[in-house]
ZAMARGU-4260 file (C-alpha; in steps of 0.2 Angstrom, whole numbers, plus 5000, padded with zeros to 4 digits):
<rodrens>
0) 5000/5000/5000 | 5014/5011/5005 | 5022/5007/4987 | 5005/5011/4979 | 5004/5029/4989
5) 5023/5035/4984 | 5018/5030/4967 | 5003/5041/4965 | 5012/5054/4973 | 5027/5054/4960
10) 5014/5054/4946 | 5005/5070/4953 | 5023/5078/4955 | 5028/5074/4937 | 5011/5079/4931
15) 5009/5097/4941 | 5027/5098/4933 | 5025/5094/4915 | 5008/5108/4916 | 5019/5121/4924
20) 5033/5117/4909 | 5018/5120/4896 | 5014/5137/4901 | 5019/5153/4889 | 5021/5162/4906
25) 5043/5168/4904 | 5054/5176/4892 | 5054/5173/4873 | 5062/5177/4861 | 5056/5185/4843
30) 5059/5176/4829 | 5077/5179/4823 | 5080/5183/4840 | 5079/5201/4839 | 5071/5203/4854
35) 5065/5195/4872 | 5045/5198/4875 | 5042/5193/4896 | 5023/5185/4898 | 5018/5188/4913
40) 5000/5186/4922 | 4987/5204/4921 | 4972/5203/4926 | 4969/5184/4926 | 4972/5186/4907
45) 4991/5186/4899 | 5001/5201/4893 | 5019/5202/4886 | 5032/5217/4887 | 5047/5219/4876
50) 5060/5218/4889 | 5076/5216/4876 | 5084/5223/4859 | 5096/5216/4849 | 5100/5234/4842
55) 5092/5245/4855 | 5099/5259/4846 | 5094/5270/4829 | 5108/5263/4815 | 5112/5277/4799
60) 5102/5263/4787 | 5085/5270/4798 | 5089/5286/4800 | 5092/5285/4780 | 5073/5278/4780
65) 5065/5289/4795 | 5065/5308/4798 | 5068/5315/4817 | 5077/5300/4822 | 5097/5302/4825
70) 5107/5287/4826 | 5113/5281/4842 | 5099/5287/4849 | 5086/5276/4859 | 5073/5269/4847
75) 5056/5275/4849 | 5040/5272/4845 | 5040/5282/4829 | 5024/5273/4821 | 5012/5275/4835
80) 4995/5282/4829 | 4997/5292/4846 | 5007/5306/4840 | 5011/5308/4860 | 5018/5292/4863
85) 5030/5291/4846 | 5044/5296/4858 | 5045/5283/4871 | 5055/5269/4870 | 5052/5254/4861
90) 5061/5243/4877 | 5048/5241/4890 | 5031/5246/4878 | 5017/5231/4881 | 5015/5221/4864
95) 5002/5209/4870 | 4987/5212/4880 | 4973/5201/4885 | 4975/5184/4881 | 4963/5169/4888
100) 4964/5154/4890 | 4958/5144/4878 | 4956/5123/4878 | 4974/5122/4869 | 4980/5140/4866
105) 4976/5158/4871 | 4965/5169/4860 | 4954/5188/4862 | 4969/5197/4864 | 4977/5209/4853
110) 4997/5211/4851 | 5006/5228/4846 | 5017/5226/4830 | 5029/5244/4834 | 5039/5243/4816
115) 5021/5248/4809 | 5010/5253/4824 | 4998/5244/4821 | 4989/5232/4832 | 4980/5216/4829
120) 4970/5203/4834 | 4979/5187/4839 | 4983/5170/4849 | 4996/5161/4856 | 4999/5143/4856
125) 5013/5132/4862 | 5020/5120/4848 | 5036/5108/4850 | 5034/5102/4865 | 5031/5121/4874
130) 5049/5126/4867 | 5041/5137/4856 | 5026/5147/4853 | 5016/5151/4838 | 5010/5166/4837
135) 4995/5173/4823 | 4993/5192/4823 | 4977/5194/4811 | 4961/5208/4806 | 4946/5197/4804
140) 4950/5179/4802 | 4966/5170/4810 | 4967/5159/4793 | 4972/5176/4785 | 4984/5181/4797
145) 5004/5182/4801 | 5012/5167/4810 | 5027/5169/4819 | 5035/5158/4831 | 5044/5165/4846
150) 5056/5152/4855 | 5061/5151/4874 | 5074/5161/4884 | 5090/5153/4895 | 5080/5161/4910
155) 5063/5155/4904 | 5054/5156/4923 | 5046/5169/4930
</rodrens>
């Protein structure tokens, strides 16, 4: 009986582990790892941050493409349809907002795209065995949207 108890009990462990592994909650990084967005918890929904820039700074090529902008200078939010908030700092803007849970993914939520400031509806799933997540920014109907898949960070817990 004892056997039978520490049994169940490794099997309860290993399973409250493997659900804690498949969560999107941590530090990802974009595709071609050009930057590190943190999910976190809001609200009993699911948001993200960019935390991280692989070039945090304006290079001559963008100030060549873009007025105002200097280069070395911090890059900013230039597209934002808010004309008062194109001067903030790209680092540490929230890109996703809202996400819920969903059976197998997370959905309703929009995500900020800061190269174009625009912002779209989107979800999230985990694919690869939660190493990776796929995520579909969209207007309308997913089927029509952008896919991208983000992968996990070194320091993946929050």
């Amino acid at each position: 009986m004892h056997y039978l108890f520490n049994l169940s009990l490794f099997f309860m462990l290993f399973s409250s582990i493997n659900v804690y592994s498949q969560t999107i909650v941590g530090q990802w990084y974009t595709e071609n790892d050009t930057a590190i967005v943190k999910i976190y918890s809001c609200a009993e929904k699911l948001c993200g941050d960019l935390i991280w820039l692989k070039q945090p700074f304006w290079t001559e090529k963008e100030v060549n493409t873009f007025s105002g902008i200097k280069v070395g200078e911090v890059k900013t939010d230039i597209h934002n349809p808010d004309k008062s908030l194109r001067k903030r700092s790209i680092v540490g803007i929230q890109l996703l907002n809202n996400l819920s849970k969903q059976k197998n993914k997370w959905a309703d939520g929009t995500i900020y795209d800061a190269e174009s400031g625009n912002t779209y509806s989107c979800t999230v799933e985990l694919v690869e065995n939660g190493d990776k997540l796929k995520l579909t920014g969209y207007i309308g109907i997913s089927w029509f949207g952008k896919t991208t898949y983000w992968s996990k960070t070194q320091n993946n817990m929050e």
